[in-house]
C-alpha positions in Angstrom: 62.5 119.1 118.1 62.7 118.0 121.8 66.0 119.9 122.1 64.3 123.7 121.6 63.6 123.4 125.1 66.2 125.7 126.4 65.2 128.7 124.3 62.8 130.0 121.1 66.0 131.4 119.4 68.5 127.9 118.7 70.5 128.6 116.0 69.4 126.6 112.9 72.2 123.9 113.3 70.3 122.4 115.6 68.0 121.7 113.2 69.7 119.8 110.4 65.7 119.6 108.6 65.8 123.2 108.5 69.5 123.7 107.7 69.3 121.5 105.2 65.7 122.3 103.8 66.8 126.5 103.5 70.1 124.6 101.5 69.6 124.6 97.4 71.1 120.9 98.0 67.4 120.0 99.3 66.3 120.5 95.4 66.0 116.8 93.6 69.3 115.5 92.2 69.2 115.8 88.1 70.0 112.4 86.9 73.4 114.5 85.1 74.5 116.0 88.3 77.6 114.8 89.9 77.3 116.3 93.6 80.1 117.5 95.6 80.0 118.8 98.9 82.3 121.1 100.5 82.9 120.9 104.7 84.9 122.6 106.9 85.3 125.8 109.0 85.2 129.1 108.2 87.6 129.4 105.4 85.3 126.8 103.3 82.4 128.7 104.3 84.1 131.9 103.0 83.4 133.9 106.1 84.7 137.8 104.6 84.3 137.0 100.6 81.2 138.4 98.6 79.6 134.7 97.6 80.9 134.9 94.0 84.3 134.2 95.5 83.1 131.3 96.9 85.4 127.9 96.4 82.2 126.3 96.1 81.6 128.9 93.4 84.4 129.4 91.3 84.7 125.7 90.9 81.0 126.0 89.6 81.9 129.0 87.4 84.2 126.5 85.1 81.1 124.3 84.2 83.4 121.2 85.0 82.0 117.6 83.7 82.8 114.2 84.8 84.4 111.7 82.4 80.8 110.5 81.5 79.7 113.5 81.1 77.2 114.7 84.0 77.9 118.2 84.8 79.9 118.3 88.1 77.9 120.9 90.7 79.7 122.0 94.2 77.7 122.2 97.3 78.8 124.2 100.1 78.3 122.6 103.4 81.4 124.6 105.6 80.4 126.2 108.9 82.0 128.6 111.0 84.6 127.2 113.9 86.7 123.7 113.0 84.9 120.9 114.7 85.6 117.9 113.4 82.3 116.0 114.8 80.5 118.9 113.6 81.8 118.2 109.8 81.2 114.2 110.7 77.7 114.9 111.8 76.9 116.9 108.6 78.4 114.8 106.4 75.6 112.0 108.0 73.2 114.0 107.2 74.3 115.1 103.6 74.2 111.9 102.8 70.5 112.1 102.5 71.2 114.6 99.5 72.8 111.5 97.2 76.3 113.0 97.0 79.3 111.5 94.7 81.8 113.1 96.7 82.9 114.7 99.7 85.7 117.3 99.7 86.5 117.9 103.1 89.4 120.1 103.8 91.0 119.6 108.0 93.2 121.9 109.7 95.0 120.7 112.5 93.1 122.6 114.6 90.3 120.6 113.6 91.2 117.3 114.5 91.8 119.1 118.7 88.7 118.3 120.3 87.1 121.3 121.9 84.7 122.2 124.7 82.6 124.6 122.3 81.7 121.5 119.8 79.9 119.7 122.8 77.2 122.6 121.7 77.1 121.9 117.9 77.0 118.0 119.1 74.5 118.0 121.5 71.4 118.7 120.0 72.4 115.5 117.6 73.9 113.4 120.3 71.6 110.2 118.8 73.2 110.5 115.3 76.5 111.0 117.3 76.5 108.3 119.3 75.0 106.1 116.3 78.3 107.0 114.6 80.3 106.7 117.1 79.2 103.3 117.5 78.8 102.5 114.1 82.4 103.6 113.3 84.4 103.2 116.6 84.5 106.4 117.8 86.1 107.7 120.5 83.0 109.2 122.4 84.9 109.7 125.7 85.1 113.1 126.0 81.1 114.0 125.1 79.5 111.1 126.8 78.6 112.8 129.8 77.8 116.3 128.1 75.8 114.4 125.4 73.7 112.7 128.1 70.3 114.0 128.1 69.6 113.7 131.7 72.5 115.6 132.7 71.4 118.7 131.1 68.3 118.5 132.2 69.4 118.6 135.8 71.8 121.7 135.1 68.9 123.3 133.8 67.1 122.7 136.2 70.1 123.4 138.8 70.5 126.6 137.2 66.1 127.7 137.2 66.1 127.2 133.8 63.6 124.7 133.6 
C-alpha cells in the first residue's frame, strides 16, 4: 500500500485487505447464511467484555433463522472511537463480504465530525471521495487533509520524508 510510507508500524485499518482478511467474515458465504454486520464504536466492539459477551455473540448464541430458513450469523465490524466516515468506509468495504444486513447503531457523538477521523480516513481518501461523490457527501471538512500532496509536503516540512 502507497500509504505505509510514513512508518513500518500503521495500524491494520489502514489496510482494509488485512483487516478484513484476519476477519472470519473473509470465509466464503454458505448459501444458508444470512449475514449481518454489526458497526459502530467502542460499545459495539465490546471494548471491556470477555468476547462471549459480545452483542455480535449473544445474538449468535440463540441460533436465530430467517423466515426461509438460512441460519442468521452476526458479524462484528465495530471499531474503537465514533466516526461516522470510518463506519461509512467499512461498510464499503463489507460489502465485498455479501451481507443481507447492516445493523449500525449512531450515537450523537457520532454524527460530530472530528479532527481524529481525518486519520482513520486518510489512508482511504479514494474510496472516500468515491463515496462522497457517489452519494453527495459533504467532503468539505477533509478535502484538504485527504489530499495526497499536502501530506507529502508536511512530511516533508517536518524531515519526515
Amino acid at each position: 500500500s502507497e500509504f505505509y510510507f510514513a512508518g513500518y508500524n500503521a495500524p491494520i485499518y489502514e489496510d482494509f485487505d488485512a483487516m478484513f482478511g484476519a476477519h472470519v467474515v473473509s470465509q466464503s458465504k454458505a448459501d444458508n447464511e444470512y449475514r449481518v454486520f454489526l458497526l459502530g464504536d467502542s460499545s459495539t466492539w465490546s471494548i471491556a467484555v470477555q468476547p462471549s459477551a459480545m452483542l455480535s455473540e449473544q445474538i449468535n448464541k440463540r441460533g436465530l433463522k430467517t423466515c426461509d430458513g438460512r441460519d442468521i450469523r452476526v458479524y462484528n465490524l465495530g471499531y474503537p472511537m465514533p466516526f461516522l466516515m470510518r463506519d461509512l468506509l467499512i461498510m464499503d468495504k463489507a460489502m465485498e463480504y455479501q451481507p443481507d444486513m447492516f445493523l449500525w447503531l449512531v450515537t450523537l457523538s457520532t454524527l460530530e465530525p472530528k479532527t481524529a477521523e481525518t486519520y482513520f480516513i486518510l489512508p482511504h481518501a479514494e474510496r472516500y471521495m468515491r463515496l462522497a461523490e457517489t452519494y453527495d457527501l459533504s467532503a468539505s471538512e477533509y478535502v484538504e487533509s485527504l489530499n495526497p500532496l499536502f501530506w507529502m509536503g508536511l512530511l516533508f516540512v517536518n524531515g519526515l520524508v
